[in-house]
C-alpha positions as CSV (number, residue, x, y, z in Angstrom):
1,X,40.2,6.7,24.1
2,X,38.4,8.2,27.3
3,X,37.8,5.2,28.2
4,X,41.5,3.9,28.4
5,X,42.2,7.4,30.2
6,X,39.5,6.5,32.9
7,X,40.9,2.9,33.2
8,X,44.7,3.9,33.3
9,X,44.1,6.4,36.0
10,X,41.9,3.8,37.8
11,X,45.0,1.7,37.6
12,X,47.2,4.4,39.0
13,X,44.9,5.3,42.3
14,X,44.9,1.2,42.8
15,X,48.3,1.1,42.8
16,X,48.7,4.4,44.8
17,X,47.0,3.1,47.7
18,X,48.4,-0.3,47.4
19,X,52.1,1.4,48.2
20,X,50.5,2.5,51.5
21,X,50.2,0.4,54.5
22,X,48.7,1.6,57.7
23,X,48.9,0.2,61.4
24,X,46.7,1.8,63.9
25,X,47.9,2.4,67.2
26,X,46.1,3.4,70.8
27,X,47.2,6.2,72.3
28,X,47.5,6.4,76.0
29,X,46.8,9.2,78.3
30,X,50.5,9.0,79.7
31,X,51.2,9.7,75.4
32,X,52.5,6.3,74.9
33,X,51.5,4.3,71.4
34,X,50.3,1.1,71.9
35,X,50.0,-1.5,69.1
36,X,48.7,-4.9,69.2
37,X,51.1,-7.7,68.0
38,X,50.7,-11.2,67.4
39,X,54.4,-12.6,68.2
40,X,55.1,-16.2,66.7
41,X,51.5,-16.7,66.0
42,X,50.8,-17.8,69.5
43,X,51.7,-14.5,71.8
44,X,49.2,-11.8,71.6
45,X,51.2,-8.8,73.2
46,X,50.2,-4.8,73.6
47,X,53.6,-3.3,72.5
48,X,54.7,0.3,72.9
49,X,56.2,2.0,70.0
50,X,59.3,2.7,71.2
51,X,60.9,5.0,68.4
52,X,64.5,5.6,70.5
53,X,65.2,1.8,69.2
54,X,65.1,-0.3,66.2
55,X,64.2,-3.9,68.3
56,X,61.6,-5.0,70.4
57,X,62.1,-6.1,73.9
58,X,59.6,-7.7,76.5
59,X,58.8,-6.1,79.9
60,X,59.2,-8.1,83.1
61,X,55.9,-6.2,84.2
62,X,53.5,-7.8,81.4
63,X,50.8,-8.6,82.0
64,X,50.2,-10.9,79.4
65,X,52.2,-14.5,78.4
66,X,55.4,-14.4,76.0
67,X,56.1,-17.8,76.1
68,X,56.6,-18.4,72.8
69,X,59.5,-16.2,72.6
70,X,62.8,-18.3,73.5
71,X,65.5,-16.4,74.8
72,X,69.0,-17.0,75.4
73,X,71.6,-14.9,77.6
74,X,68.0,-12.4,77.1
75,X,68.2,-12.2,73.4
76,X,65.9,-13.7,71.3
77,X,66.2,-13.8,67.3
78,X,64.4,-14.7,64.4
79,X,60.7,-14.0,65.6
80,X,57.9,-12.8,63.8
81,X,55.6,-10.3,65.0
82,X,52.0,-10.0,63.3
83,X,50.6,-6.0,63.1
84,X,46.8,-6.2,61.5
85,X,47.6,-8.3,58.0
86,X,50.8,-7.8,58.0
87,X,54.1,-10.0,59.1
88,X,57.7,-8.8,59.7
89,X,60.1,-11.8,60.0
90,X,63.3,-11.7,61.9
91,X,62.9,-9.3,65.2
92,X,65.4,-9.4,67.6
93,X,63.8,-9.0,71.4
94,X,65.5,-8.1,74.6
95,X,64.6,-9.9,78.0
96,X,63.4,-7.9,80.9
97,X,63.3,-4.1,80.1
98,X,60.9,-1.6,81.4
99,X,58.8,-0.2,79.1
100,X,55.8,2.3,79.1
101,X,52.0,2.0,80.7
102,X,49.9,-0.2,79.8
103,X,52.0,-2.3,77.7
104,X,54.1,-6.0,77.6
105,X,57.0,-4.5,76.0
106,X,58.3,-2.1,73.6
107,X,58.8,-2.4,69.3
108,X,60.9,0.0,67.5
109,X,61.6,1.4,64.4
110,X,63.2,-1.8,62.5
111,X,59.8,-2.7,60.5
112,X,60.4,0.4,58.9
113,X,63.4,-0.3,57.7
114,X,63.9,1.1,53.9
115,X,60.7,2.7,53.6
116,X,59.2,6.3,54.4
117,X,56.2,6.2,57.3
118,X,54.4,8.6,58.8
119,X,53.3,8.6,62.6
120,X,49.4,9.9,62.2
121,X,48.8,11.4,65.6
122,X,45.6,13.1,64.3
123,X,44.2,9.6,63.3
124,X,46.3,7.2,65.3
125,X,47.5,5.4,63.0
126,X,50.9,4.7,61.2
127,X,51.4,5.4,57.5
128,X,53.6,3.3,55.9
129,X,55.1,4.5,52.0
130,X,57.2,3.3,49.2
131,X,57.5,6.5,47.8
132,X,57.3,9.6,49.5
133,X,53.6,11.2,49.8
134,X,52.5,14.7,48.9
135,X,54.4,17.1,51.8
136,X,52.1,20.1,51.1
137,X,51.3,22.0,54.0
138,X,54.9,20.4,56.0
139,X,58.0,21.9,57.5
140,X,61.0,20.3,57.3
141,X,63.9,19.9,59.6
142,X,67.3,17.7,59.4
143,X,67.1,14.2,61.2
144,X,70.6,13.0,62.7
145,X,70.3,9.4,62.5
146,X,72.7,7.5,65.0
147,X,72.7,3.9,66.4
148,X,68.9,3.0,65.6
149,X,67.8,6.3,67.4
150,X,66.6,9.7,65.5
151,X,67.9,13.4,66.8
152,X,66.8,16.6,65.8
153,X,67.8,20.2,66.7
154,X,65.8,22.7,67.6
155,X,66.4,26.5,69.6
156,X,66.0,27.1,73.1
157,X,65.1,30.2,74.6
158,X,66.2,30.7,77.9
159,X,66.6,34.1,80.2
160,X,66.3,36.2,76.2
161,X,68.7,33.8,74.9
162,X,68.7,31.4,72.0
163,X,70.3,28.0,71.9
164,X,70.4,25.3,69.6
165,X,70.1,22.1,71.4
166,X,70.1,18.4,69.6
167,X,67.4,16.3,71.1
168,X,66.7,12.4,71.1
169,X,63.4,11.4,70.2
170,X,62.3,9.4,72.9
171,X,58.9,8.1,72.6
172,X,58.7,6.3,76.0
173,X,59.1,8.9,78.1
174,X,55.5,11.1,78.8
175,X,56.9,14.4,79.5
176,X,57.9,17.2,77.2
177,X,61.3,18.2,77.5
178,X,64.1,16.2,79.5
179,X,67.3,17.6,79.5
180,X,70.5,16.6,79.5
181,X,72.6,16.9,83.3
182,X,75.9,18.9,81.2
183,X,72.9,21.0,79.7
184,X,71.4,21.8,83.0
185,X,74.1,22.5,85.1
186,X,75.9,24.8,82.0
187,X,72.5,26.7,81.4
188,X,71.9,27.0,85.5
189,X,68.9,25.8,84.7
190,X,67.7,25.4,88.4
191,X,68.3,29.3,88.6
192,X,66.8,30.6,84.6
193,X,63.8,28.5,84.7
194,X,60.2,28.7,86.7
195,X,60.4,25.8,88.3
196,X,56.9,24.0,88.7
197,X,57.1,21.2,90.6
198,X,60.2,19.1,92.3
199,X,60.6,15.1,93.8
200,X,63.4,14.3,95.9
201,X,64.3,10.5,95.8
202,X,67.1,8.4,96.9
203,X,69.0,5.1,95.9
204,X,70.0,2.3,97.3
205,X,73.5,4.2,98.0
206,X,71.6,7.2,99.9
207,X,72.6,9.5,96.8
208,X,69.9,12.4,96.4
209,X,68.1,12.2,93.1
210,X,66.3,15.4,92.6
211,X,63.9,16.1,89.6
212,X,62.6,19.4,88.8
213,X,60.1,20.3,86.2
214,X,60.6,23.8,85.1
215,X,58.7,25.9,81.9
216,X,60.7,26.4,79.0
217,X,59.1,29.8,77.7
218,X,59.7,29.1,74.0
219,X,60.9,25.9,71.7
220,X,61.4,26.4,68.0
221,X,61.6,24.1,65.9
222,X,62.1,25.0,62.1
223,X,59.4,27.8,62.1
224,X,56.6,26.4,64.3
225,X,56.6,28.0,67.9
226,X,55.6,26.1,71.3
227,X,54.9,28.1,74.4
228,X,55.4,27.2,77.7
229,X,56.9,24.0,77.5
230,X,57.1,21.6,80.2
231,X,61.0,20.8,80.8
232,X,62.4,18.3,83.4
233,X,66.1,18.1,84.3
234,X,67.7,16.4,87.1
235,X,69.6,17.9,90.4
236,X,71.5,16.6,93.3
237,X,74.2,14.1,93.2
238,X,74.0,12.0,91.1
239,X,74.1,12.3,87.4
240,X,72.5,9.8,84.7
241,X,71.1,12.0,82.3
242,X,73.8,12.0,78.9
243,X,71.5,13.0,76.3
244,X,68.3,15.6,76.3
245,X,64.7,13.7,75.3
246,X,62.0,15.1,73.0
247,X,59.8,13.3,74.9
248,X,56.1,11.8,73.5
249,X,54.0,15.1,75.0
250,X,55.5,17.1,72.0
251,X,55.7,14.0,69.9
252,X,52.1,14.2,69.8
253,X,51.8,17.5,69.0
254,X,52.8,17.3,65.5
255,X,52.6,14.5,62.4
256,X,55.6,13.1,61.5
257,X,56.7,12.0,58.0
258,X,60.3,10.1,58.2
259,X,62.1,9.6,54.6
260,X,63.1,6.4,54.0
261,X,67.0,7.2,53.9
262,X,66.5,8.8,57.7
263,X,67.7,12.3,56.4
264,X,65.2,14.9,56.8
265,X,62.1,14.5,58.7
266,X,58.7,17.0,58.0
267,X,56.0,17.9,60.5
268,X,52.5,19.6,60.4
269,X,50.8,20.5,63.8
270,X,48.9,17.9,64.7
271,X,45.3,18.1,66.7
272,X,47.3,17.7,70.5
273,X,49.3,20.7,69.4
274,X,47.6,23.1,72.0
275,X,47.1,20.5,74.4
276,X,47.8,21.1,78.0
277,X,51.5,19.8,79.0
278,X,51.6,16.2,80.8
279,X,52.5,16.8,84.3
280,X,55.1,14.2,85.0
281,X,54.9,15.5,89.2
């Protein structure tokens, strides 16, 4: 009888860790995830986790060859894109679109699709579930799922007072906080924020294209605190900024757990969470 006990439960761990898969990923000092793809069996690409998109897309600044992806009006379907052991069929890729350092392109959130996953900062890797995994020791917050991109909400407090902002999760870009130009200008943020460093740039028009990076003196997001938090936001004439970016320097700074219906989100700080801000100037 002992014995069957032994065996069943041998059974159950087997299949417990065959319902995980992991991908490891490189993390760059700009805060970027880099993964190593093989794309139609014949590309091998370093792609940037892009986690702002469900697709992938190639760079016109690789540095390697993707010539085995065949593009038309810069779309390419039905590709398949090797991670470690493991093949996901069908990816769409975009033609010619920046992406992050060090890398040939970007890949979203698509091979995901239907299933929980975890992004391990403490062990760079990617965790990948059928059913959900133990949450002990996790907060949990409400994910706003929209287009193939992830929001969240979470309070700012600015000049003694609180606001709930909804931020984009955006992966690619280094810095902490990037907000929003209605936010900015609404919040006088030029004025209610110490600002720490400033670049003025200009088009190809002559318009001014100022960027500021100021320190937000508390985020809080469900009950876990940051201090000090590096915050960009834009001034001058022109405008471009619609949405505000949690960007990948407080991505980092926590583990991730996703549920596989995109609902709720959890987070445990993560090994980076006391590590100084990226200084984008």
């Amino acid at each position: 009888m002992f014995k069957n006990i032994s065996l069943l439960l041998l059974l159950s761990s087997t299949i417990f860790i065959k319902s995980q898969e992991k991908i490891p990923f490189r993390l760059t000092k700009h805060n970027n995830i880099i993964v190593k793809t093989l794309v139609n069996g014949k590309d091998s690409l370093d792609l940037m986790f892009q986690i702002a998109m469900e697709d992938a897309s190639i760079s016109p600044d690789r540095t390697r060859k993707a010539d085995h992806i065949l593009f038309k009006n810069e779309i390419s379907d039905g590709n398949t894109v090797k991670i470690g052991t493991k093949e996901y069929k069908n990816i769409r890729f975009f033609d010619n679109e920046l992406t992050g350092h060090e890398a040939d392109g970007k890949i979203g959130t698509g091979i995901f699709n239907g299933k929980a996953f975890k992004i391990d900062y403490d062990n760079h890797q990617f965790v990948v579930y059928d059913t959900m995994p133990d949450l002990e020791g996790y907060s949990s917050t409400p994910l706003f799922f929209n287009d193939g991109q992830f929001f969240i909400a979470a309070d700012n407090i600015i000049d003694n007072q609180q606001q709930e902002v909804y931020f984009l999760l955006q992966s690619g870009y280094s810095g902490g906080i990037l907000y929003s130009n209605e936010f900015a200008d609404g919040k006088q943020l030029d004025q209610k924020l110490k600002v720490s460093g400033e670049k003025i740039l200009k088009n190809s028009a002559g318009q001014s294209v100022i960027t500021k990076q100021g320190i937000l003196p508390f985020l809080k997001l469900d009950n876990i605190i940051l201090k000090d938090v590096s915050a960009g936001f834009f001034a001058g004439d022109l405008k471009t900024q619609k949405v505000n970016y949690f960007g990948a320097d407080l991505l980092r700074r926590f583990n991730w757990i996703f549920d596989a219906d995109r609902n709720r989100v959890y987070i445990q700080k993560s090994k980076y969470f006391n590590a100084p801000y990226y200084k984008i100037i």
